[in-house]
C-alpha positions as CSV (number, residue, x, y, z in Angstrom):
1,X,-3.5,-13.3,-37.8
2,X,-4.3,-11.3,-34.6
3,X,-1.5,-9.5,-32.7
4,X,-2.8,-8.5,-29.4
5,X,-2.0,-4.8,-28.1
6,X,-0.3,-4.9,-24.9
7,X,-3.0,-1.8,-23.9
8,X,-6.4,-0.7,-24.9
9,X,-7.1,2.6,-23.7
10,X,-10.8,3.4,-24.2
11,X,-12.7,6.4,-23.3
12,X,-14.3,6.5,-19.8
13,X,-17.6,8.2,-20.7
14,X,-19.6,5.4,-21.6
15,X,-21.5,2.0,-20.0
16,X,-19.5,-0.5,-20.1
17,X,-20.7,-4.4,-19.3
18,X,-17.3,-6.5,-17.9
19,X,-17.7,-10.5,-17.5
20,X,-14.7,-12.9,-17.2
21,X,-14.3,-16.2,-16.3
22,X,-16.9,-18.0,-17.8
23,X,-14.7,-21.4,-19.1
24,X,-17.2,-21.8,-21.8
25,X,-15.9,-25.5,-22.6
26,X,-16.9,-28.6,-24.4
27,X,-20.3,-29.0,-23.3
28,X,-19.8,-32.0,-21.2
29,X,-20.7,-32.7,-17.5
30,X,-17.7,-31.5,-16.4
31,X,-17.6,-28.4,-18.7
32,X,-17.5,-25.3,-15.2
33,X,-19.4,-23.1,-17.4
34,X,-22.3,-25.7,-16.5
35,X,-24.0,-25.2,-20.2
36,X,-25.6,-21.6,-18.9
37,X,-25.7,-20.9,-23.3
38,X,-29.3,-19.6,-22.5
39,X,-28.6,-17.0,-19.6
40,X,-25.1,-15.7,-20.7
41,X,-27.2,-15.0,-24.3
42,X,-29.7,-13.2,-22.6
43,X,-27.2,-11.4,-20.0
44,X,-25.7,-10.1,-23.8
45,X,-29.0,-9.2,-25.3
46,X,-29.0,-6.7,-22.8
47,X,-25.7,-5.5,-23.1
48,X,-26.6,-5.0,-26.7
49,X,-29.7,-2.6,-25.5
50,X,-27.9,-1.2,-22.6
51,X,-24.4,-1.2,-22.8
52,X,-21.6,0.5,-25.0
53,X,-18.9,-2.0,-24.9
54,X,-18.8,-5.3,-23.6
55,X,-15.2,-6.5,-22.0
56,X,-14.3,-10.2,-21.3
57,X,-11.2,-10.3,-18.9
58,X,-9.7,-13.5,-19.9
59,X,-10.8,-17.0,-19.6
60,X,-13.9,-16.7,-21.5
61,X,-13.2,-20.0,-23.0
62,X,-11.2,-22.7,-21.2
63,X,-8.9,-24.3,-23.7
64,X,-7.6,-26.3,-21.0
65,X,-10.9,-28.1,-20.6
66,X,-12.3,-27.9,-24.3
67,X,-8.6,-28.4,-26.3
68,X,-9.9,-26.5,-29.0
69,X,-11.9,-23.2,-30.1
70,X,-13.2,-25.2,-32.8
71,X,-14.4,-28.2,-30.3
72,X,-15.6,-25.5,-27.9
73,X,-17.6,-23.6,-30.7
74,X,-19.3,-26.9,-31.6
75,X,-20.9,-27.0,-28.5
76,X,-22.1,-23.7,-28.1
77,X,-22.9,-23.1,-31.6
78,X,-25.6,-20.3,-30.8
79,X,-24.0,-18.7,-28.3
80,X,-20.8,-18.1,-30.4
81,X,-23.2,-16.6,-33.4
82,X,-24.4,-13.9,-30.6
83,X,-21.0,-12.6,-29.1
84,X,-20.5,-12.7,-33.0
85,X,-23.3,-10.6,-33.8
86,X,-22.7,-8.3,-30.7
87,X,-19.3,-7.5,-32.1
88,X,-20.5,-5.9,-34.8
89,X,-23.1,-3.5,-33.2
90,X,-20.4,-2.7,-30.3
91,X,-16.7,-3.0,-29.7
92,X,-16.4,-6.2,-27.8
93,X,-12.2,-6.5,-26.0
94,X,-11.1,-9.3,-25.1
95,X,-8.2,-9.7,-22.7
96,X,-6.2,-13.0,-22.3
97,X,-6.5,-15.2,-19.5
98,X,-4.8,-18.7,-18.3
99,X,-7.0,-20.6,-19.6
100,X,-7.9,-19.6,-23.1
101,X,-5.3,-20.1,-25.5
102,X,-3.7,-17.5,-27.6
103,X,-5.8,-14.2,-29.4
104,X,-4.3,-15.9,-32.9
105,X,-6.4,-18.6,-31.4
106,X,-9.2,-17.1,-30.5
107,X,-9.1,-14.5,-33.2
108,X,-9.9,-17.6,-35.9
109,X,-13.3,-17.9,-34.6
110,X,-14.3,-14.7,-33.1
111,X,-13.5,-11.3,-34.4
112,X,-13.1,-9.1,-31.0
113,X,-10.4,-6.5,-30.2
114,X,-7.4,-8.4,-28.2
115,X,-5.4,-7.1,-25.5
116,X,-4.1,-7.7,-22.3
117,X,-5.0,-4.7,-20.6
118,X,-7.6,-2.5,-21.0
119,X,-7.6,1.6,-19.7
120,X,-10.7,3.0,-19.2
121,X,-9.5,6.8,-19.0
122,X,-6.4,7.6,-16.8
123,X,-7.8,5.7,-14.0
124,X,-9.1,2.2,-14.2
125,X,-7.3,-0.7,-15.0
126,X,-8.8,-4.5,-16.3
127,X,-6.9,-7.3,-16.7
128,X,-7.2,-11.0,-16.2
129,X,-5.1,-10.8,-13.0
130,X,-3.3,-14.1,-13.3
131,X,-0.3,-11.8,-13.6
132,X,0.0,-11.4,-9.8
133,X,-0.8,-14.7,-9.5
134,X,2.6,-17.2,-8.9
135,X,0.8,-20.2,-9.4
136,X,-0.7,-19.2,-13.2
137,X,1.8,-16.4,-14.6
138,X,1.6,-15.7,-18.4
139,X,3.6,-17.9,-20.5
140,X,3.7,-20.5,-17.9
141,X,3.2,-23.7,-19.8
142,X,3.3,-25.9,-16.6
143,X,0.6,-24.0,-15.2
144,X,-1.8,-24.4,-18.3
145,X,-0.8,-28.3,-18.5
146,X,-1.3,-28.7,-14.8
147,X,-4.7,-26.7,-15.4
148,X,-5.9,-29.5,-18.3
149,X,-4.8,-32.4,-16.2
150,X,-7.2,-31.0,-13.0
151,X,-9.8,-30.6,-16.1
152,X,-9.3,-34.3,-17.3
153,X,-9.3,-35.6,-13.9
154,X,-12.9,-33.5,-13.3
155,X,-14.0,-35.2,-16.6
156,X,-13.2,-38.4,-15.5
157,X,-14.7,-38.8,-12.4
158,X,-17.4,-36.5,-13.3
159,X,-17.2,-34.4,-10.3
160,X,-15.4,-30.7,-9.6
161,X,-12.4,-30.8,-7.5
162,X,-12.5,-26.9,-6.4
163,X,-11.7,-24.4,-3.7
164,X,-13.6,-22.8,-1.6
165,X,-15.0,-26.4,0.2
166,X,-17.9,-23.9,0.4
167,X,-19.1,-23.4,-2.8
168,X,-18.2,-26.5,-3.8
169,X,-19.6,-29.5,-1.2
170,X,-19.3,-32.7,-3.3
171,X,-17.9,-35.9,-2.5
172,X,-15.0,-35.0,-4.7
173,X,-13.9,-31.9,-3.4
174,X,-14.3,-33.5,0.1
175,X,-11.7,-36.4,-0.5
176,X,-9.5,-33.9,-2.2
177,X,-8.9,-31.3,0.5
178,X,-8.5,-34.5,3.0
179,X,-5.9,-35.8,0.5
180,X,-4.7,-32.1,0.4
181,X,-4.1,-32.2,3.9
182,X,-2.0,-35.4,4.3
183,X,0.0,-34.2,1.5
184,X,0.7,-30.6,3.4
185,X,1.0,-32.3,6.5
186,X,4.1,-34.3,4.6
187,X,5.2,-31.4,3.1
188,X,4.8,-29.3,6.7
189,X,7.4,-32.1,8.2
190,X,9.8,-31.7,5.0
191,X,10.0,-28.0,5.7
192,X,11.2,-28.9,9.3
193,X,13.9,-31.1,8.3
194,X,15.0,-28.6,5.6
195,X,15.7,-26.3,8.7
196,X,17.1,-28.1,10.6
197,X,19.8,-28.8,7.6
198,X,19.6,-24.9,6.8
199,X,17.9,-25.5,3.7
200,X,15.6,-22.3,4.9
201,X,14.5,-21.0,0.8
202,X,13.7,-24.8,0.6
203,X,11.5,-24.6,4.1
204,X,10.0,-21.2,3.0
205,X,8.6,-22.7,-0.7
206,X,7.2,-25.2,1.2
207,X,5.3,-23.4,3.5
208,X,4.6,-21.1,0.7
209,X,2.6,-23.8,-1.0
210,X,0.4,-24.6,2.0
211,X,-0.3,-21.0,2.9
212,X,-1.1,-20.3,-0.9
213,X,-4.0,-22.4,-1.1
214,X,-4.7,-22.3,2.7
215,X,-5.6,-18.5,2.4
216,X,-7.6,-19.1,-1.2
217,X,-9.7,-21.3,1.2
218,X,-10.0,-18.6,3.5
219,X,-11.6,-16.4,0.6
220,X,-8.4,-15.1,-0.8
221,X,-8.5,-17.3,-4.0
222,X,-5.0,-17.1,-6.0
223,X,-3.7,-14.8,-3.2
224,X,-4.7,-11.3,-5.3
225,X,-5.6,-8.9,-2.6
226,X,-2.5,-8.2,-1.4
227,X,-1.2,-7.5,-4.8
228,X,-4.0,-5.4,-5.7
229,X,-3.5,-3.6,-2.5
230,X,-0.2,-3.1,-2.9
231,X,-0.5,-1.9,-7.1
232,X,-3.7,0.6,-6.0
233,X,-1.2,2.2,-3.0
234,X,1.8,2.4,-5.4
235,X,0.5,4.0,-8.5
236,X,-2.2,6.4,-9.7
237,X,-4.9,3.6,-10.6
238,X,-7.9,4.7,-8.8
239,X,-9.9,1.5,-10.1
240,X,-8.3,-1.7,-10.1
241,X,-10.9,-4.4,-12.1
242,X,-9.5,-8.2,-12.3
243,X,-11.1,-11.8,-12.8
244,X,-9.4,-15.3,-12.2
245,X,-10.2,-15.7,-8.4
246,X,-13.7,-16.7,-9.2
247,X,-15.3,-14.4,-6.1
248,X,-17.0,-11.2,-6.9
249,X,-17.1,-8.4,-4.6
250,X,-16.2,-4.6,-4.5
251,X,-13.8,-3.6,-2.0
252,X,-12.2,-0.1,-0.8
253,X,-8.3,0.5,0.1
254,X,-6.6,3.1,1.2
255,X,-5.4,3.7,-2.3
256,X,-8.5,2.4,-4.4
257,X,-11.3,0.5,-5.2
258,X,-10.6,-3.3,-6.0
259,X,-13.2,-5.0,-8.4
260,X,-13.1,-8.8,-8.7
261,X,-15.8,-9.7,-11.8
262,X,-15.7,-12.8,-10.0
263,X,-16.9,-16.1,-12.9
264,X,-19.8,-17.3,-14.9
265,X,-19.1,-21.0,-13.3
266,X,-21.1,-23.2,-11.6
267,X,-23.7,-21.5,-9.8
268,X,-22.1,-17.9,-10.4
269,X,-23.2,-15.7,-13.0
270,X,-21.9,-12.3,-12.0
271,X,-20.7,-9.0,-13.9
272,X,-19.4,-5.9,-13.3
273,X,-20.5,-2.7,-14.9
274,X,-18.7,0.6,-15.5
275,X,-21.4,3.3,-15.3
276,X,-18.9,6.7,-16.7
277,X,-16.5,5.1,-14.3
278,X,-18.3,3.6,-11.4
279,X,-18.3,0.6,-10.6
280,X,-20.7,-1.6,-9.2
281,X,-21.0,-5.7,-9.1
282,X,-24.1,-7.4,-10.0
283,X,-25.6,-10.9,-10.3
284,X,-27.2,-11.7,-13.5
285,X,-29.2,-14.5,-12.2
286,X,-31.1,-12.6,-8.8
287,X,-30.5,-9.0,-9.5
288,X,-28.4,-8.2,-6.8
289,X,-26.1,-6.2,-6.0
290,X,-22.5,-7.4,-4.7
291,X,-20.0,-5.9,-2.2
292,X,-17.7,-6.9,-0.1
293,X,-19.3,-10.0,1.8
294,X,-17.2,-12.9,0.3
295,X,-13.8,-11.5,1.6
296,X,-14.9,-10.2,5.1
297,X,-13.5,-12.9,7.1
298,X,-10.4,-13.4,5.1
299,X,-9.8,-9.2,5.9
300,X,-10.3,-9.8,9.0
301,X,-10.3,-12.5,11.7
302,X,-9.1,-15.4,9.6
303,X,-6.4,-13.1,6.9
304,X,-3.5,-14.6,9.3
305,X,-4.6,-18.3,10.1
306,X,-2.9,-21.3,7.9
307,X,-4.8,-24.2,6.1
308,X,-4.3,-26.1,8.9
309,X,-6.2,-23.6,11.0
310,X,-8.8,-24.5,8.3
311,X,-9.0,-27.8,8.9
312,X,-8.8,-27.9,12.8
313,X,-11.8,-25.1,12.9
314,X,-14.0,-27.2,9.9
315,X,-13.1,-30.8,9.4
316,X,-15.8,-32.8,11.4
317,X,-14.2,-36.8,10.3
318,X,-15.3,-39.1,7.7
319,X,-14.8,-36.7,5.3
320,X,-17.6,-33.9,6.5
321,X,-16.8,-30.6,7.0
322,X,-18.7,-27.8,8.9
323,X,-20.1,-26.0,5.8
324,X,-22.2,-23.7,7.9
325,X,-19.4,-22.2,10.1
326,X,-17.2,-21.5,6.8
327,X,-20.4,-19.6,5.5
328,X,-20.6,-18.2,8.6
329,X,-16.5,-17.2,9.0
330,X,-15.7,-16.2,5.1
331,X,-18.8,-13.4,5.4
332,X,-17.5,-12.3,9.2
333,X,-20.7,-13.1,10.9
């Protein structure tokens, strides 16, 4: 049986190769990892010639898609025998996501070091991030049943349902976010009445909702900047390296540098490496580098505007949204 350590503290003086995010599922059409087995071996033959340690920060495998390490390993037969073989030439951590099940579970079928939060010296920090996340804390079952029910629904009509509308311009995503807003604009009207009764906690959650995913479509995905802001100004981390939002970039506050690995889904297939303790943010795919260019507008112009605000600026009617401006707007051109 595997018991996770809470911390891993490893030494600083070293390359260091992080990944997360990949929801390596069950193979199927609706699996977000997209069946990428061929690039994600290669992107770890290199770590294996380049790299002293590899780190996954949570939701390697999606559990909530794939129901079972076993089902998942089926399907991605070769690429489990790599990370397999890579753990024994190099320490390989693994830190728990929202998506991937338990480290007894994992630990059954692949022999890395668990954890839920990794130290690389005195002054970076990687975890999954899901932890400052209110939506998907750890231990919340809801979250992961409400996570395998979006999954099943993906499966069924064979088509992603996923924020930003950006990044993800399909027919299904489309009738979801116009469904979205009939539901907020219900919800918006509840809140009203619940004032007006001086049911204000009851207003505020409701509010809370819309803004929560209004700002993800913004480009704060799973609302994380603030709290990453807010954990770099308040204690001594001087690196601050999560995953789950699913939007790589680099980004400098006052009180540190925020890393988001961003995912290995879909199109993505980006990394982060730790070079003796700098960071930098790469895509596997075209060799660039990454910065700060997903979350410009979201820091700026649009960080205070509501998902309503989103709609009135993109939806165009009969379900077509203006793709271009959001480009545009999320990379504060």
């Amino acid at each position: 049986m595997v018991s996770p350590a809470h911390t891993v503290k490893v030494d600083p003086a070293q390359r260091i190769a992080v990944i997360s995010d990949m929801h390596i599922g069950d193979g199927s059409r609706a699996e977000p990892f997209q069946n990428k087995d061929v690039e994600l071996r290669r992107f770890l033959a290199t770590v294996s010639d380049e790299f002293d340690a590899l780190v996954i920060a949570g939701d390697g495998f999606d559990l909530a898609q794939g129901w079972s390490i076993r089902r998942i390993r089926r399907a991605h037969a070769a690429l489990f025998d790599d990370l397999i073989e890579l753990s024994r030439s190099l320490p390989v951590y693994y830190l728990q996501g929202n998506h991937d099940g338990s480290a007894e579970t994992l630990g059954a079928e692949l022999p890395f070091i668990y954890s839920r939060r990794l130290m690389v010296g005195e002054g970076i920090v990687i975890e999954h991030g899901n932890a400052s996340d209110p939506k998907n804390l750890p231990g919340d079952d809801g979250a992961f049943w409400g996570a395998r029910v979006h999954a099943h629904i993906e499966k069924v009509i064979g088509s992603p349902v996923r924020i930003p509308m950006r990044k993800h311009y399909r027919w299904s995503t489309r009738l979801g976010h116009w469904l979205f807003f009939r539901y907020g604009t219900h919800m918006r009207h509840r809140a009203s009445v619940y004032r007006v009764v001086g049911l204000d906690e009851r207003a505020r959650r409701c509010v809370a909702f819309l803004d929560y995913w209004g700002r993800g479509e913004w480009g704060d995905i799973h609302g994380l900047l603030e709290p990453a802001r807010q954990r770099l100004r308040d204690t001594s981390i001087e690196t601050l390296i999560w995953g789950h939002a699913h939007q790589a970039g680099l980004l400098e506050f006052d009180g540190g540098t925020y890393v988001n690995t961003g995912s290995w889904t879909y199109d993505d297939t980006s990394y982060v490496v730790l070079d003796h303790g700098r960071a930098s943010v790469h895509d596997w795919r075209n060799s660039a580098t990454i910065d700060d260019g997903e979350y410009r507008g979201v820091l700026g112009p649009q960080g205070d505007m509501s998902f309503f605000d989103w709609w009135e600026r993109y939806y165009l009617g009969w379900f077509r949204y203006d793709v271009a401006a959001m480009e545009r707007d999320a990379h504060g051109l």
